[in-house]
C-alpha positions in Angstrom: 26.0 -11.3 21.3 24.3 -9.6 18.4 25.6 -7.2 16.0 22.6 -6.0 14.0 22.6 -3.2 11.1 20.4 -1.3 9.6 19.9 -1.7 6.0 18.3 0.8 3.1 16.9 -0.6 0.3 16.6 2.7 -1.5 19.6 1.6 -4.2 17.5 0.8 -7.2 14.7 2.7 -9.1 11.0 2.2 -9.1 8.7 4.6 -10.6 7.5 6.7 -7.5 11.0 8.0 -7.4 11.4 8.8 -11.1 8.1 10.8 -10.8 9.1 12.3 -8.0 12.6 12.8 -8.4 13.4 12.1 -12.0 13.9 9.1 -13.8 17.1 7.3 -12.5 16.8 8.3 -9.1 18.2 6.1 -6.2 20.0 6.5 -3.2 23.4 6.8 -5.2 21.7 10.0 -6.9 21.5 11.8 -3.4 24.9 10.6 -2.3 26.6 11.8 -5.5 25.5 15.6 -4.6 27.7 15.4 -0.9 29.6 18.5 -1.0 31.9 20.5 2.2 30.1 23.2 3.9 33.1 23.9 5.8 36.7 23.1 5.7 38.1 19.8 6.1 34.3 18.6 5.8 34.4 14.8 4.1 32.1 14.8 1.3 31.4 13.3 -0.6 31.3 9.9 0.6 32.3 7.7 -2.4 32.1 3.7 -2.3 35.2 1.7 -2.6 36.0 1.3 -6.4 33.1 3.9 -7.4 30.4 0.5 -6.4 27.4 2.5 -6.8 25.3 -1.4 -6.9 21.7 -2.0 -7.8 19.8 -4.0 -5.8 17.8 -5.0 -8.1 19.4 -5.3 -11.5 22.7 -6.5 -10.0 21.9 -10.0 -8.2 25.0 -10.5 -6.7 24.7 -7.6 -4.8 23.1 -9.2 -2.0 25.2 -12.1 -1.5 28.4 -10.1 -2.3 26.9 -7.8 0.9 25.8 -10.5 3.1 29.7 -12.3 2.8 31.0 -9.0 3.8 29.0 -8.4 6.6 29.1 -11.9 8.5 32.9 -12.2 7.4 33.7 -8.5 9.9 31.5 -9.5 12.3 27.6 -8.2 11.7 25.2 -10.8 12.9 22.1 -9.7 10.7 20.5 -7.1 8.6 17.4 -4.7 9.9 15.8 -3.5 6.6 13.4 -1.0 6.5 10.2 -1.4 5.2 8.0 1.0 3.4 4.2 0.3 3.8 1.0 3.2 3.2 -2.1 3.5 2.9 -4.2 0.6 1.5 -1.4 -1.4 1.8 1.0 0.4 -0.9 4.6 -0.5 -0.3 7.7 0.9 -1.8 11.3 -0.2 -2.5 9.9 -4.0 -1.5 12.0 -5.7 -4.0 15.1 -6.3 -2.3 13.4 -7.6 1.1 10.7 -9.7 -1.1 14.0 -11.4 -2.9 15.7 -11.7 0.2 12.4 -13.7 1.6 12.5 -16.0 -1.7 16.0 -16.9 -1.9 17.1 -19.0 0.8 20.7 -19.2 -0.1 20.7 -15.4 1.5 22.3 -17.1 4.6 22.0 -13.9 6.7 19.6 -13.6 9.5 17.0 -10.6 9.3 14.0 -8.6 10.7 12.3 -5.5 10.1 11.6 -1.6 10.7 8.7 -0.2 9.5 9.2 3.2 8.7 5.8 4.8 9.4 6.4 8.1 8.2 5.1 10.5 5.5 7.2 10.2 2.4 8.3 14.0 1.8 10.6 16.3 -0.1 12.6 17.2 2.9 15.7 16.4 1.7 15.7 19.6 -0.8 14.1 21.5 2.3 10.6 21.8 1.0 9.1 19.6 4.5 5.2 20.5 3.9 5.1 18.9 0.4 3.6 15.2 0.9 4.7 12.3 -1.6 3.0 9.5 -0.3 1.1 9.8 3.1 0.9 7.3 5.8 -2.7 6.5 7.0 -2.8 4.0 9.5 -6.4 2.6 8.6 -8.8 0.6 10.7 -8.4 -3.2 11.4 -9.0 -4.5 8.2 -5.7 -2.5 7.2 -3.9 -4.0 10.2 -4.7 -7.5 9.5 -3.8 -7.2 5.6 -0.4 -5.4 7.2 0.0 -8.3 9.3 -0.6 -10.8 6.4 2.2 -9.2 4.5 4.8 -9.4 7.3 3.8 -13.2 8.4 5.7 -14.6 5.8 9.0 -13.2 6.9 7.9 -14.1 10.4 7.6 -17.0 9.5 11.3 -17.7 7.6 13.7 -19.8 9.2 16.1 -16.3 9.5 13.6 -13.9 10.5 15.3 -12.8 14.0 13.4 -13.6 17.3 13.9 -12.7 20.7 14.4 -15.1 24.0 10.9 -16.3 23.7 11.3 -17.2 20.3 9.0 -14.1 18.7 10.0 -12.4 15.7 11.5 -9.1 16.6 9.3 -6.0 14.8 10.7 -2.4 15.2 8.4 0.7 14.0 10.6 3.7 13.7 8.1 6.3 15.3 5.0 5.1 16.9 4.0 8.5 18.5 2.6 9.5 15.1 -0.1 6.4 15.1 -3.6 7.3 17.3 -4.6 4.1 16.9 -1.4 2.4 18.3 -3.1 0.8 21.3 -5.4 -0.6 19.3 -2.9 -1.7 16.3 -0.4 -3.3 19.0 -3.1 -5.0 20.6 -4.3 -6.6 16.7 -1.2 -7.5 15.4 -0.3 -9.5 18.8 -3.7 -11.6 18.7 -3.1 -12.1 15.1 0.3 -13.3 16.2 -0.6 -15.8 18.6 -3.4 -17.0 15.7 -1.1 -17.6 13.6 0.9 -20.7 15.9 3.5 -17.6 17.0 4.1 -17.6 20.5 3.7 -13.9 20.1 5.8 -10.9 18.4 8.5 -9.3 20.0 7.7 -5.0 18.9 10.1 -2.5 19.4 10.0 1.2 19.5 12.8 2.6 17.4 13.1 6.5 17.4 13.8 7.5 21.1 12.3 9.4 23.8 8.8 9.0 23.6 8.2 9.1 27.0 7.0 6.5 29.5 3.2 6.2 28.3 4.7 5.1 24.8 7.5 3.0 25.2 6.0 0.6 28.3 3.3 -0.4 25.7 6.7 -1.8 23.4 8.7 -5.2 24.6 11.7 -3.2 24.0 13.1 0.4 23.4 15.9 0.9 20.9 18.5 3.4 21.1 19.0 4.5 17.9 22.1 6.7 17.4 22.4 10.1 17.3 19.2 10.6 17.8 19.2 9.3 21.3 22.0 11.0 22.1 21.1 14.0 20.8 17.9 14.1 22.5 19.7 14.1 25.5 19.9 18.0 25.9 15.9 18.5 24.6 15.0 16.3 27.9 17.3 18.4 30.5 20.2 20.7 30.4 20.7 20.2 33.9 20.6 16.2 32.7 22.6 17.1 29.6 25.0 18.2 31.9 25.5 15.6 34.5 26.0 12.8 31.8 28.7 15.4 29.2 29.4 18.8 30.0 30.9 19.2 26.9 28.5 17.9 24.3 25.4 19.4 26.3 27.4 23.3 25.5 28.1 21.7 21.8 24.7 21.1 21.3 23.6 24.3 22.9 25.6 26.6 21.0 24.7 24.8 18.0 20.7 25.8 18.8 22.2 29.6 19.6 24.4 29.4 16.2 21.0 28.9 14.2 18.8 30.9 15.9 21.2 33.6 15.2 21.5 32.6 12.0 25.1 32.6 11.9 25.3 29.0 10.1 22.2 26.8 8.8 23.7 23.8 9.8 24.0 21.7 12.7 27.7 20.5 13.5 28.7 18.3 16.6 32.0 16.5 17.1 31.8 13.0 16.5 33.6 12.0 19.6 31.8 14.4 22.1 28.8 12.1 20.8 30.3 8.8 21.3 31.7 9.8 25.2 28.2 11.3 25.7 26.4 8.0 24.2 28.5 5.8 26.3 28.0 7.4 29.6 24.0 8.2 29.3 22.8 5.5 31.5 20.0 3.1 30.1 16.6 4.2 29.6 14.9 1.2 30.8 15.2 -2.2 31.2 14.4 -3.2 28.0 16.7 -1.1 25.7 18.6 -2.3 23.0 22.1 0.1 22.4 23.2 1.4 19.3 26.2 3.0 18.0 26.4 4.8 14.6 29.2 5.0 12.3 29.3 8.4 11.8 26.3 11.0 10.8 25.9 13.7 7.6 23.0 14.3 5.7 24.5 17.2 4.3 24.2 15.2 0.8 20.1 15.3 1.0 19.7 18.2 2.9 22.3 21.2 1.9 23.4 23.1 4.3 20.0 22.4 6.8 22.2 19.4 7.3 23.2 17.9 10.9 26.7 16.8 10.8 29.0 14.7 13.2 32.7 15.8 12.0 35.7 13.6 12.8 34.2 10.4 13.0 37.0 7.8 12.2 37.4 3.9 12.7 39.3 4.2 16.0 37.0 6.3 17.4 33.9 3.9 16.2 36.1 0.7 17.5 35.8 2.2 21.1 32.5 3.4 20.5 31.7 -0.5 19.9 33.6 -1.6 22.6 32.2 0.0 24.9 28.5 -0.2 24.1 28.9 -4.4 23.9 30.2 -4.1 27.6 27.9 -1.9 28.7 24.7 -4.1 27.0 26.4 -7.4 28.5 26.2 -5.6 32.1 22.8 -4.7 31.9 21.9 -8.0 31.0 21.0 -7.7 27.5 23.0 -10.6 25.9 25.2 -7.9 23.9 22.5 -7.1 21.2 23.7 -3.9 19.1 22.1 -1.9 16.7 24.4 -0.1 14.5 23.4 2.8 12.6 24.2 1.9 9.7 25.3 -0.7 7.0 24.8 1.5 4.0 23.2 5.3 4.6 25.5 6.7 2.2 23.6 9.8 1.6 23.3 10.1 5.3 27.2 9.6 6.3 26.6 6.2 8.4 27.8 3.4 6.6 30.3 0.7 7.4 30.5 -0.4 3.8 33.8 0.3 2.6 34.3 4.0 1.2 37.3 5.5 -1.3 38.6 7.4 2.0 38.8 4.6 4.6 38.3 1.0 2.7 37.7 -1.9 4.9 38.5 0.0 8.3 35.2 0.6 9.7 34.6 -3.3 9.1 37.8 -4.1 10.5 37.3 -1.7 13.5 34.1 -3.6 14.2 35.4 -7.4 14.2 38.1 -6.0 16.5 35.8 -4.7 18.9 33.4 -7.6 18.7 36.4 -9.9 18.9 38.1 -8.5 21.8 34.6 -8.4 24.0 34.1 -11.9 23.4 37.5 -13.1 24.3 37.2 -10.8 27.9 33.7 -12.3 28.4 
């Protein structure tokens, strides 16, 4: 059993983001803006004891985090990785110190997040920061070269055949991905790797993409809320109730009667649990709770209610379900710390420790019933 969360690295400042933002900017900066839309809406979202870290001037950050996390119950950290054209990278400290200090006891892989960096979080999607350009081979291999060493660490997470696990976020935007896939796995088995274990991360590609991945990740909401885009009719069979949420939502801005998009938290979850699996090679997720009201205004998505009993079920549930597909329990939770985003089970001024404590429970409980 696996408990695996995704991690942000966007909590320190590099110069990109002062040029682009202003100098100062980091992750902390967006979450600090959180206000309601609506009332009873929970923003902002403020960190236990005002703990607004830095990854990078504050070195006991990490191991203060990685304690935390193995001590309630999450088995290793999925960072996101930042890489561009001709090989530019950005917020790369806190993985490249995680790679050099071996006293990080935590196991880890990665998620490259092949996007366009762009101002969409103050609304403004068609202005480019840095754009992605997936190159020709000579780009792949110098990719590849970066990311062996991390293969390569004793705590780089593998799957049952012992390759390092890779995700990429959203592989439909790559034309070349045939042709990338096909590199990166020769340059694998080249390197004395008995291969490398790639996973599609945003869902619903559709067949033609995801059977060219070793495994399909369900990363939450998104999957969920995908659900009604596929099929109403499909919507419907798997949650009445969250397939009307979701289309009155789509009515309520077409209308214009709100800019937002607002589902209940628990709808989600009940709809999440009872979607059936995509395929035989999915990875769950679950997701704390979602609101990226704090980056994007009132273009936000929100999941209102979420609390830690909710997510403890949520948890539950999923493990069992993973376990009876045959999937060894592996979990990807959504997230360790999105703060501007609403998903994190680091401990907050509203809650404290109880999203933490809700997931050792869970986790606990399945593996005394196995």
């Amino acid at each position: 059993m696996k408990l695996i969360a995704f991690y942000l690295p966007q909590f320190h400042t590099f110069p990109e983001n002062d040029e682009w933002w202003g100098k100062g900017f980091t992750e902390w900066t967006n979450t600090r803006k959180g206000k309601p839309v609506f009332h009873g809406h929970y923003q902002p979202h403020t960190p236990l004891n005002e703990n607004y870290y830095d990854l990078v001037l504050d070195k006991s950050v990490l191991p203060k985090q990685i304690k935390m996390a193995k001590d309630y119950g999450v088995d290793g950290f999925c960072y996101y990785h930042y890489w561009f054209a001709n090989g530019k990278k950005l917020m790369e400290k806190p993985i490249e110190r995680m790679l050099a200090d071996k006293t990080l006891d935590m196991p880890f892989c990665l998620c490259w997040a092949n996007e366009n960096w762009s101002r969409r979080w103050d609304g403004s999607e068609e202005s480019i920061l840095m754009a992605q350009d997936y190159g020709d081979k000579q780009g792949w291999i110098d990719h590849f070269n970066y990311l062996l060493k991390f293969f390569e660490d004793d705590r780089y997470m593998r799957d049952e055949q012992g390759r390092p696990i890779l995700l990429v976020y959203k592989p439909q935007l790559i034309d070349t991905l045939d042709d990338l896939l096909a590199c990166w796995r020769e340059l694998a088995k080249n390197a004395g790797l008995p291969g490398i274990c790639i996973a599609c991360q945003y869902p619903q590609y559709g067949e033609q993409i995801e059977k060219k991945f070793d495994y399909h990740i369900e990363f939450e909401p998104s999957a969920t809320t995908g659900i009604p885009g596929e099929s109403f009719a499909k919507a419907w069979k798997i949650s009445p109730k969250y397939a009307l949420e979701v289309g009155m939502t789509k009515l309520l801005q077409a209308t214009k009667v709100r800019s937002y998009k607002k589902y209940s938290y628990k709808d989600a979850v009940e709809a999440s649990i009872r979607r059936p699996l995509h395929n035989s090679r999915e990875w769950l997720g679950v997701f704390t709770g979602w609101d990226n009201t704090a980056r994007r205004g009132k273009n936000g998505i929100i999941y209102h209610n979420s609390t830690p009993e909710l997510f403890e079920e949520y948890v539950e549930k999923q493990l069992i379900k993973s376990l009876r597909a045959g999937q060894e329990g592996v979990l990807f939770i959504n997230a360790w710390n999105e703060w501007a985003e609403g998903a994190h089970l680091e401990p907050d001024e509203k809650y404290g420790m109880r999203y933490l404590e809700a997931l050792r429970r869970a986790k606990n409980k399945v593996l005394k019933e196995r």
